[in-house]
C-alpha positions in Angstrom: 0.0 0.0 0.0 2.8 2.4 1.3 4.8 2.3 -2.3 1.3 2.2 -4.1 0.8 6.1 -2.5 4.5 7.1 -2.7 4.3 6.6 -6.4 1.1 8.4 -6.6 4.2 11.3 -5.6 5.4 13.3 -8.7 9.2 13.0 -8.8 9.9 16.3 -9.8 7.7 19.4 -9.8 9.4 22.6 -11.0 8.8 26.0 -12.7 8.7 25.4 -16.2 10.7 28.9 -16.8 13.5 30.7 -15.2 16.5 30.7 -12.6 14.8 29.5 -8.8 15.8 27.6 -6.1 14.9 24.3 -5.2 15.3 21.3 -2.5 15.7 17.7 -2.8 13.0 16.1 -0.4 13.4 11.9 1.2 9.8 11.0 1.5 8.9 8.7 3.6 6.2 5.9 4.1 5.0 6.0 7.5 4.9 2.0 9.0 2.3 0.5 11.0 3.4 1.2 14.7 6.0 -1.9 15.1 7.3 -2.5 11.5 10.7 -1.8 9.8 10.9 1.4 7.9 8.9 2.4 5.3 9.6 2.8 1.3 11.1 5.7 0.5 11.9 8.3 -2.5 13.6 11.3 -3.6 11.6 14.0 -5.6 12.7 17.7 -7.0 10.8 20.7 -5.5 11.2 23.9 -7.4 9.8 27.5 -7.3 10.4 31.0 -8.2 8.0 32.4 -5.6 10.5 30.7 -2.8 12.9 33.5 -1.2 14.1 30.7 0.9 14.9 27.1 0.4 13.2 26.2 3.4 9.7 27.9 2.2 9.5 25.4 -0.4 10.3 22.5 2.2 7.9 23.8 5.0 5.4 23.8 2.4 5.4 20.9 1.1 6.8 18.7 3.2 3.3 20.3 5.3 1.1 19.1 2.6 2.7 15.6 2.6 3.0 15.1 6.4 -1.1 15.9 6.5 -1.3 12.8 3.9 0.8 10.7 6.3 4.3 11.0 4.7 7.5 11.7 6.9 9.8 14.2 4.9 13.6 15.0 5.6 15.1 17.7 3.1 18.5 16.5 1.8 19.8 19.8 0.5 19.1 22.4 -1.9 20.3 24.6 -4.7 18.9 26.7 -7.7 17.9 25.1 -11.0 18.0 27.4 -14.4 14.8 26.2 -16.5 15.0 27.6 -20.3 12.0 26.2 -22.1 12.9 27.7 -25.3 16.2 26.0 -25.2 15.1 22.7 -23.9 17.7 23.3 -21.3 18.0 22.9 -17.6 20.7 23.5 -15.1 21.0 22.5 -11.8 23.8 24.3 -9.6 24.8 25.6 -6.0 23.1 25.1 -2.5 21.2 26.6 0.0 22.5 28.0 3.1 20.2 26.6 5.6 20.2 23.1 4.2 23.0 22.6 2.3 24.3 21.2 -1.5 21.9 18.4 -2.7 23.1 15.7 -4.4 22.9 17.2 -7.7 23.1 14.4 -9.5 20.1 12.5 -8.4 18.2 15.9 -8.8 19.4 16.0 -12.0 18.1 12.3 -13.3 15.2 12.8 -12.0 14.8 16.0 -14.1 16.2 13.9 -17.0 13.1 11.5 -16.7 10.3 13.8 -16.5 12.1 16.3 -19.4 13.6 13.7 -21.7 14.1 15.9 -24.8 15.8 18.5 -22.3 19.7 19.1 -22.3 20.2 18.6 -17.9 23.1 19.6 -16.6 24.8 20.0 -13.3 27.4 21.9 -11.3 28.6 22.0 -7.9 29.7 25.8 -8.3 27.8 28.6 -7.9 25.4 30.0 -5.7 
């Protein structure tokens, strides 16, 4: 049931234009009281409206939490989206939380955008 929901989770969600930042969330699958750890899964959060990383996780690692999820935030960093280009970059970290690991941000990206160029840097801010 538990991986059944956590696919029902979009891997990535992100602006479709411009430079924002974005976290990389772990959700979890809460277990029955007394079993192992849940499933688990990375997904890509992404908006320009965020000033901080953190307002993207508070969000929605909120809205998850209230559908029984556990989130951690892994790190963060700012993604360039150019539509007209087909291009998307994913580069530096946020302050409060850290560099993701830009290359499983970036794969996920790759899967949702597949006739994107997705690139990634640690540089940058």
């Amino acid at each position: 049931m538990a991986e059944v929901d956590l696919a029902q989770i979009p891997d990535v969600d992100i602006d479709s234009e411009g430079v924002f930042k974005y976290v990389l969330i772990r959700v979890h699958a809460r277990p029955p009281s007394g079993a192992e750890a849940g499933e688990c899964k990375e997904i890509v959060r992404g908006y320009k409206w965020a000033e901080y990383h953190a307002d993207i996780y508070d969000k929605v690692s909120g809205e998850l939490q209230k559908k029984g999820y556990d989130c951690e935030c892994l790190g963060g960093g700012r993604i360039s989206h150019q539509s007209q280009d087909r291009k998307i970059h994913v580069y530096g970290y946020s302050m409060g939380y850290g560099r993701a690991q830009h290359s499983i941000s970036t794969e996920k990206i790759k899967a949702k955008y597949p006739d994107y160029e997705v690139t990634w840097a640690d540089d940058g801010y």
